[in-house]
Every structure is written in C-alpha cells, then in structure tokens.
N, C-alpha and C positions, 0 to 999 in steps of 0.2 A: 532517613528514607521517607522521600511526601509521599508514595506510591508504592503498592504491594501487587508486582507479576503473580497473573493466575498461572499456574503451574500445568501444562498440562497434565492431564488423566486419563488420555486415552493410549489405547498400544502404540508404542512407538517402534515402528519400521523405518531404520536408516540405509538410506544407500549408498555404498562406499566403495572406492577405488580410484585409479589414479587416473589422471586428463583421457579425455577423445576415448574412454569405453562404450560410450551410452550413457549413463549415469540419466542424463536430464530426460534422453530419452525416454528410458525406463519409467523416471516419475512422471512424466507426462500419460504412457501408455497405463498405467496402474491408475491414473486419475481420469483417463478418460476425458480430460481436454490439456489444450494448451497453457500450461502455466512456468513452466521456467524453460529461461531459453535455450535454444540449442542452435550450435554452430559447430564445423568443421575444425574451427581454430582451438585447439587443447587450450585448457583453464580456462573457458568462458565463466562459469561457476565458480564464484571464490564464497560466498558466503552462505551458509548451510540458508535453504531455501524448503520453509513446509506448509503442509498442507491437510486438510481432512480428509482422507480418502474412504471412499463406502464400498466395500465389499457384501456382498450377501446379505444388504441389512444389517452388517457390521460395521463400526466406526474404526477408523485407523486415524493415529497422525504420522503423513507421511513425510522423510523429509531425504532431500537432495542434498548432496554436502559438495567441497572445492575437491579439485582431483591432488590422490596424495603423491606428491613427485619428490627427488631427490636433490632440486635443487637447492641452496642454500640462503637464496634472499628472504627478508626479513616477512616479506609477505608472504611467502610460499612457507617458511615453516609457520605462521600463523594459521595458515589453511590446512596444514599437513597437522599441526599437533591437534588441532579441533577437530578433525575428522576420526582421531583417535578416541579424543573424547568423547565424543556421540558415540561411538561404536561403543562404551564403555555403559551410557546411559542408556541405551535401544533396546526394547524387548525383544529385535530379531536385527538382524544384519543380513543385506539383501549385498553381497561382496561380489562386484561385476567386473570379469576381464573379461578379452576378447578372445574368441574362436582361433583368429589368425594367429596372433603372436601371445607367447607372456613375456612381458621384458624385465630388466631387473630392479624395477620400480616395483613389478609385480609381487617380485617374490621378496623385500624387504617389507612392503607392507603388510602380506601376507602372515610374515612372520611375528610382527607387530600387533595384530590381531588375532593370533592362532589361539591366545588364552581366553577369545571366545568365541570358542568352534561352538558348543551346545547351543547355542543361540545364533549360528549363523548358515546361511546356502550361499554356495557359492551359484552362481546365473553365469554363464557362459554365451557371451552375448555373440549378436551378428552370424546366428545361425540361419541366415537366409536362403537354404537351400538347403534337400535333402543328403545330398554329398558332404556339404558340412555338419551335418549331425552324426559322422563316422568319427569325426573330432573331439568328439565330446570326451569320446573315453580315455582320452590323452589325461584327461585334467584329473581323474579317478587317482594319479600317483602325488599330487597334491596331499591327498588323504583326509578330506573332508566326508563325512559320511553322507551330507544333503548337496544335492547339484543337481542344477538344471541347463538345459539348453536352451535360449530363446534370441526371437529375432522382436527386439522391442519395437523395432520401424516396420514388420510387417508383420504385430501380432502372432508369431507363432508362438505356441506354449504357452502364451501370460493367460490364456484359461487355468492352466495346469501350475504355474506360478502363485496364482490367486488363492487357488485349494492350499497349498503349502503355507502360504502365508496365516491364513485360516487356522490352518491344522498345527502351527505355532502358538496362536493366541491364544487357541483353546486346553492349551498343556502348560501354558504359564500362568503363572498367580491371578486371583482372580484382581482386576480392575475395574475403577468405577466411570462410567464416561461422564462426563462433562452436561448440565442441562442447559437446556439453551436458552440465553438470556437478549436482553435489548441491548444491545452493547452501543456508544457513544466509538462510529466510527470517523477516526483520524487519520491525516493522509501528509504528509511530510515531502514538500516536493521545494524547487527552488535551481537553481543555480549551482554547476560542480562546485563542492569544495565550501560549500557554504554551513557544514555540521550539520548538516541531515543524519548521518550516521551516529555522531556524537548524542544530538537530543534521540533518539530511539533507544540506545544503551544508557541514558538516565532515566527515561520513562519508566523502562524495563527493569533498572535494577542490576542490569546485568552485560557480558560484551556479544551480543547478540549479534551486532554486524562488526565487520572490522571496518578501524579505521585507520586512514593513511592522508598526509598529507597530498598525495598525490592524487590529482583531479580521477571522477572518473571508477574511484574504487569499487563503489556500489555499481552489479549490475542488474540482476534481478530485484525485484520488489521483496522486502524481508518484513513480517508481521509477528507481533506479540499483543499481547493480553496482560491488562494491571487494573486495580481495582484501587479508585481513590476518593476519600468520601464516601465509601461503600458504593459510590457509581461505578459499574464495570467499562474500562477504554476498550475497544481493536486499535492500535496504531500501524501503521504500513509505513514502511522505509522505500523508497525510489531514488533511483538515477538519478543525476545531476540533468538538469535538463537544458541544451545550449540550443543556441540559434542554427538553422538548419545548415546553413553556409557549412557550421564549424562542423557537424557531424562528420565522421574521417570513415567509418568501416558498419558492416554488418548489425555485427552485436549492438556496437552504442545506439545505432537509426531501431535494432528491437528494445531495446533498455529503454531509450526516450520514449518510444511508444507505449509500452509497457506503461511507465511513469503517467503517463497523461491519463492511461485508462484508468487507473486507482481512481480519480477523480469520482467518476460515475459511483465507487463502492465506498465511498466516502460520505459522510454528514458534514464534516469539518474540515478543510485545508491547510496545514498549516505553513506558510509561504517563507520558506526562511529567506531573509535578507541579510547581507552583510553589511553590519551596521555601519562599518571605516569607508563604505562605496557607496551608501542608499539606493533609491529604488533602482532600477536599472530598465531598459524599454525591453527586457528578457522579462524580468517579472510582472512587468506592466500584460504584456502576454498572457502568460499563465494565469494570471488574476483574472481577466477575460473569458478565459475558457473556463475557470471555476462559477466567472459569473453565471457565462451561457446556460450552466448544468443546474443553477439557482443552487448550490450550496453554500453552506458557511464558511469565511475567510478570515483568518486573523495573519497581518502581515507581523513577520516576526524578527526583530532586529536582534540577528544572534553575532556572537563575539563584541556583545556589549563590553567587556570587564578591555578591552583592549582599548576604550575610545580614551586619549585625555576629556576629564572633564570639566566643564566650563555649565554658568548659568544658565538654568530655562534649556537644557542639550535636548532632553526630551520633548518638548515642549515646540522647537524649531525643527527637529527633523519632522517630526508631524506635519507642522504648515507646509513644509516643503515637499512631502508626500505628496498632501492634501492639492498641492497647486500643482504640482506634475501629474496628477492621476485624479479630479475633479469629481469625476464621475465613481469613486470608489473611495469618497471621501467619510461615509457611514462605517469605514471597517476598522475594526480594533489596531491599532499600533503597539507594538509592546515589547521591550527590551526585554532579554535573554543572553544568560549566559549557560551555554550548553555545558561548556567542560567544568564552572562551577559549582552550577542549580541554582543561580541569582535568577528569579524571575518564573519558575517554575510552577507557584501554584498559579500565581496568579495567571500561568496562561491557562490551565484546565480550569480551572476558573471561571475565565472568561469561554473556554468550548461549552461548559456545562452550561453559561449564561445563555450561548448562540445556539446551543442543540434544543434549547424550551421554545428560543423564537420561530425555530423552524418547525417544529411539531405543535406553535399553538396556534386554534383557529377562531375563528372571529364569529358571534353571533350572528345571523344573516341580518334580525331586526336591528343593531347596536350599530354593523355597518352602513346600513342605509338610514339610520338615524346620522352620521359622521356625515356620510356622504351631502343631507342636506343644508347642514352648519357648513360643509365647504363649499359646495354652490354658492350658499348667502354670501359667505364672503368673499369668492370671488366666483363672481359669474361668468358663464361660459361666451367666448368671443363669439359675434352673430356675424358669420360671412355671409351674407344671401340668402341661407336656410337659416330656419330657427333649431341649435341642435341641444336637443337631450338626452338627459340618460334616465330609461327609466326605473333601472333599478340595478344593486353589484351584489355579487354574491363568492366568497370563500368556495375553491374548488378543490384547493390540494394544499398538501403541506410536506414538506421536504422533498422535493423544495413546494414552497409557500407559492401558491397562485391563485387570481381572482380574476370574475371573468365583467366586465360590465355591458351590458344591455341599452345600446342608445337606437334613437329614432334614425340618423343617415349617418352611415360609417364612414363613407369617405369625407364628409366633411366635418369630421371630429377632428379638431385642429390636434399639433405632435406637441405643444405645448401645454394643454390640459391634460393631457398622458401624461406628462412629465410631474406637474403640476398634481395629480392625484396618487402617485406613484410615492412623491415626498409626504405627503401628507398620512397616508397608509403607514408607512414607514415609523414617522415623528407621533402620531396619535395612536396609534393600535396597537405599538410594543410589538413593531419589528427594526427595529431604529439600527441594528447590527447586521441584519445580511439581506440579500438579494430578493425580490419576490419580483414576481411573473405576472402583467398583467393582458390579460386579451381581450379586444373589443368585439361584440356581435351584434348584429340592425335585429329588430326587435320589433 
C-alpha cells in the first residue's frame, strides 16, 4: 500500500432507502447547498456520495448512498449490498420512504436493516402539505420508535430533523473531529471509461466508487482523503466527461457539469488518458479549461500495462502529445496503471512537485533582476513607439500570477508576452504548470 486513507472521525449520518424517495434531496436540504444530484429518474445515485455537514456548530460527515432495490443486476446488487454496509458503519441511519406509497422494496430493506433500529429514524418524506401529515401515523405499525415527517424540497421539519440528528450524536460514544489540515487537492477528470473510478479506489485503499466497464458509471463527484509521505491528498472522483453533441439526458448534462466544476476546488488535475487512443480533441478541451483556472495538470496515460511494448514507447507518445497540443507542452506525461499501481508514486510525486510550484512566490527584487537579463538578451520590438516595462511583480499564487507595468499597453507586441511567459516558466522554477500574466500602462 504507497498510501494511507485518513479515516474519517466525524459522526457519520447515512441516508438510506430505495430509488426516487428523496434521498439526494434530503442530503442536499441537510447541507444546505447543492451537492448531489437530483433527478425524477430512480437510481440517479449509484455511489455513496458525502459530505461535511455543520449543524449548530457541529461537524457531521454526511453521506447519500445508491437506492436499495430488488433487482438483480450485478450493479444494482453492488449498490444494494453497500448501502447495507454503510448502514452497518453509520452512527445514525437517516431511513427515508415515501408518504404516498411503501412498496415492497420497502419492506425487504427495512427488514434488512431492522438490527439497527437504536441507531436509526425513519423520515417519512414528501410531506408537503398539512393533509399529508395525517399519514404519518400509518408508518407508527412499522414499529420504529424515532420517525419523522418531512418535506425535504420544501423544508418542512428539517428544523426538527436537525435537533434529532443532534440529540443522536450527543447519546453516542464520544468522537474525535478531524483538525483541519492543508490538504494537496486532486481532481480525476477525463474521458467515460477511462479508470477514473479505478485510480480513486487505489488512491484510497479501498472500493470507494464502483466500477463497471460500462461508460458512464460514475455520476456524482465521489471524495476521499489518504496521507502519503506524511502529505495529506483530497482526491475527487468525476463523471466521464464527453463532447456535448454526445450528452443524451438530464443527469449525465448535471454529472458533466458537476465534473467540470471540481476543477475550481482543485490544486491538481489529474487528466486521465487512454494510453491504446492518446490524446484525443475531448482532452485537448478539458486541458484548456484547467488551464483557464491556472491549475496544475499532469496528463495521465492510464491502462498503460495494456500497450505492446516497443522502444523509446514513452518517449514518442510524448512528442506526439507535445506536437498535437504545443501550447501545453510544459505538463507532465506519465504512464499509469490503475488496476496494477505501475506508476503510482511517481504520479504523487510529481502533484507534490506541481503543488510547491503553484504555491511558490518570487522575490519582487530577484524578478526584476530576471526580467533585465531577458530584455539584454532579447530586446523588446520597437513599432513606432519606444515600449517598456517598467517593472513586474508576483501577485498570486494558486494559481501563480504576475502582473507587469509597461509604458503603452497596446503596443506591447503578443509575442514578448509569449516570450516572457516562457522565460518565467524555464528560469523561476515554474517550468510544470500554468501561470497568469497581466499587463497595466504605468
């Protein structure tokens, strides 16, 4: 094992039950923003999906799981036995049917979880009107001692939800939360089907997301914690992410989106590629939009252990990157085998190499000393105006930006940008990721 998952430590509140109850709902309304999706189509949610939730100046980890159903495909009992799981792990079980009906998905799962009633409420969702909380008492022959009534899409009761939730944690063993650390965050985006799911369950140590050869599996964003090198990781699992043409329904156009927005809560990228296809004008994409964000990118050629090998292999997919994608020819290349661990340290490795370049910053004297060894050697083109710079200075970092100070802005030719942009890069020890530069007249 190159990597040790931090465990959580905080109360764990799972919420469980079968498709189209609420479920995401609920986690959504208990976190008070949007974070996992919600759609009308039952099974949107296949992989347990969590989150920190703060109650009263309380910390919770909250988590959304797949709905438990009866049917028999290999995926659905994948979703169906982990949902048991968790319920087995959870210091409380938030067990959500509907008001309207119980069907008999309801009452097998039910049954399957009844050996933990002391740690469970059942939530009797989609009471959206006073009429429907006459219903409530229907569910009393159940024979749960804790039940509640709520309408998770129009807030009724999750006041009174919260308190219970509360009045759990504080009757259970005492736990210790979590302090909060600078974590090296990672973001696992790419192409359906390309082992994004696969490298997040080696990271982790553990089957954290499922996986299926079937495109598409992942749809929520799934996160774990691992500590390597005594560095602490975040890493974030994401959707396949396809060209828009291809998007077919709801969920997958909220998953893609989803996917993209990890970007923003990220330090690191990591771009999986399939090594037997190389880059593709999908990842050439996504690379772009990591650029925009100025974070850090290692493109990552996974199902390496699949390629026959032949001379110099690494070595040519590179140049062939490098010449299809020019302008992103600074970022790390690196062969990976997900379902092995061929290739493994040396990608955190290389994040922990790209997470110093983004957080380091430049002396303001050191850079304007650089800046006039590159002038000498190559001097600024004189169109008509005579243009200068008269001084640059380091303004941000993660992402890295610098702002420089010239005499006439608009005639600072787009090739001395370019031109100063490489040299920042190659001399100042950011030679791996992206940095931001902006010009102001002065």
């Amino acid at each position: 094992m190159i990597s040790s998952p931090i465990k959580e430590k905080l109360f764990k509140v799972a919420i469980l039950g079968r498709p189209n109850v609420g479920k995401s709902t609920l986690f959504n309304r208990l976190l008070g923003k949007h974070r996992a999706i919600t759609d009308p189509t039952p099974g949107v949610t296949r992989d347990a999906v969590e989150s920190e939730c703060t109650i009263d100046d309380s910390r919770f980890l909250l988590v959304d799981t797949g709905g438990f159903n009866l049917e028999t495909g290999e995926m659905q009992k994948c979703i169906s036995d982990r949902s048991v799981r968790i319920a087995s792990e959870a210091g409380l079980i938030l067990l959500v049917v509907d008001v309207n009906s119980l069907s008999g998905e309801d009452y097998t799962f039910i049954e399957q979880i009844r050996k933990f009633e002391e740690k469970l409420i059942l939530v009797i969702n989609k009471v959206d009107s006073r009429k429907q909380e006459d219903s409530v008492w229907n569910f009393f022959e159940l024979g749960f001692n804790r039940l509640l009534g709520v309408s998770a899409e129009h807030n009724r009761n999750i006041r009174q939800l919260k308190k219970l939730i509360l009045d759990a944690a504080r009757q259970a063993a005492p736990y210790i939360e979590e302090a909060e650390k600078d974590y090296i965050r990672l973001s696992i985006l790419g192409k359906p089907n390309t082992g994004k799911s696969t490298l997040l369950n080696l990271l982790l140590n553990e089957e954290k997301a499922l996986v299926s050869e079937k495109p598409g599996t992942t749809r929520d964003t799934i996160e774990g914690r691992l500590i390597y090198k005594e560095i602490p990781f975040q890493v974030i699992d994401t959707a396949g992410i396809r060209r828009k043409g291809k998007i077919t329904d709801a969920v997958e156009y909220y998953s893609v989106n989803r996917a993209i927005r990890s970007i923003n809560e990220s330090d690191i990228v990591f771009l999986l590629i399939e090594a037997r296809e190389g880059l593709s004008e999908q990842d050439k994409k996504i690379a772009s939009l990591v650029g925009k964000k100025g974070r850090g990118i290692i493109f990552v050629l996974n199902k390496w252990d699949l390629l026959i090998p032949v001379p110099n292999q690494l070595n040519a997919i590179k140049d062939r990157i490098h010449f299809l994608f020019p302008v992103m020819d600074f970022v790390p290349v690196l062969p990976l085998s997900a379902l092995t661990g061929e290739g493994i340290r040396r990608l955190l490795d290389t994040s922990i190499k790209l997470w110093k370049q983004l957080h380091y910053r430049v002396d303001t004297s050191h850079l304007n000393q650089a800046l006039k060894d590159w002038v000498r050697h190559y001097s600024l083109p004189v169109r008509g105006r005579n243009v200068k710079i008269h001084y640059a200075t380091q303004v941000g970092i993660n992402p890295v930006e610098f702002i420089f100070f010239v005499n006439h802005l608009k005639a600072f030719p787009l090739i001395y940008k370019r031109y100063l942009k490489n040299r920042i890069q190659q001399d100042l020890g950011f030679g791996n990721i992206h940095i931001h530069l902006k010009f102001k007249e002065d």
